[in-house]
N, C-alpha and C positions, 0 to 999 in steps of 0.2 A: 612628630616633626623631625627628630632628628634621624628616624629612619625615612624617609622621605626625603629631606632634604629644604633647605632654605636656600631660597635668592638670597645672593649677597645684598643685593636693593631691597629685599623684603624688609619692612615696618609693621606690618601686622595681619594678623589673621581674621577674617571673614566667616563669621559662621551664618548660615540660610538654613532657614524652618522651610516647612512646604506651608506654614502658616499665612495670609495675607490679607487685605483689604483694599478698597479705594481708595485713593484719594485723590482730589482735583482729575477724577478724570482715568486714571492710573495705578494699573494695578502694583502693589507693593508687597515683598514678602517681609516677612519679618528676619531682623538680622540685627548681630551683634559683633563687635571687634575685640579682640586684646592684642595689645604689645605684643612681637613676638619672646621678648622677655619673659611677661606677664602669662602667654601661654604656656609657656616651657618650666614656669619655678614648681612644679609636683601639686599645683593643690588645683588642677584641672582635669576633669574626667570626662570623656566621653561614653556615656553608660549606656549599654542595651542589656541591663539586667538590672533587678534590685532583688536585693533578699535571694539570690542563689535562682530567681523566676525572668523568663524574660519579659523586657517593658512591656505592658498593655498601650494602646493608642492613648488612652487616657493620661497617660504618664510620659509618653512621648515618646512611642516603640517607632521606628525600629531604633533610631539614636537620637540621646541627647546631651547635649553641653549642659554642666555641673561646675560652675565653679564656686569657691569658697570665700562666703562673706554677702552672693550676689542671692536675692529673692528668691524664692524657686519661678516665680512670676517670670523676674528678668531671663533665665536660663531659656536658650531655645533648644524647642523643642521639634520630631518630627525633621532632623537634621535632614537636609537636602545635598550641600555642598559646606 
């Protein structure tokens, strides 16, 4: 983010899985927010490797959000945007 750059008006970050489901009707991806605070304090990772290997599908190759404290469940995975 800070090489990227932040909107002055930015309040938070967006992360999208390619993961999804219906409902009522409507297709849904899976997505989660943090603070841009909350993104930027060092215990957030965006990982396309573990163990020195790149992520398999199963683990949420090609990227996924890793934060610290959150389920592995909550973390998405299969990052899109």
């Amino acid at each position: 983010l800070k090489e990227a750059g932040v909107q002055p008006k930015g309040k938070q970050v967006i992360f999208t899985g390619a993961d999804r489901g219906v409902e009522g009707g409507k297709v849904q991806y899976f997505q989660r927010s943090l603070s841009i605070e909350d993104a930027m304090n060092g215990h957030v990772l965006l990982a396309y490797q573990m163990n020195g290997v790149d992520l398999t599908p199963a683990h949420g190759a090609p990227l996924r959000l890793i934060v610290a404290g959150w389920y592995g469940m909550a973390s998405v995975k299969w990052l899109t945007s």
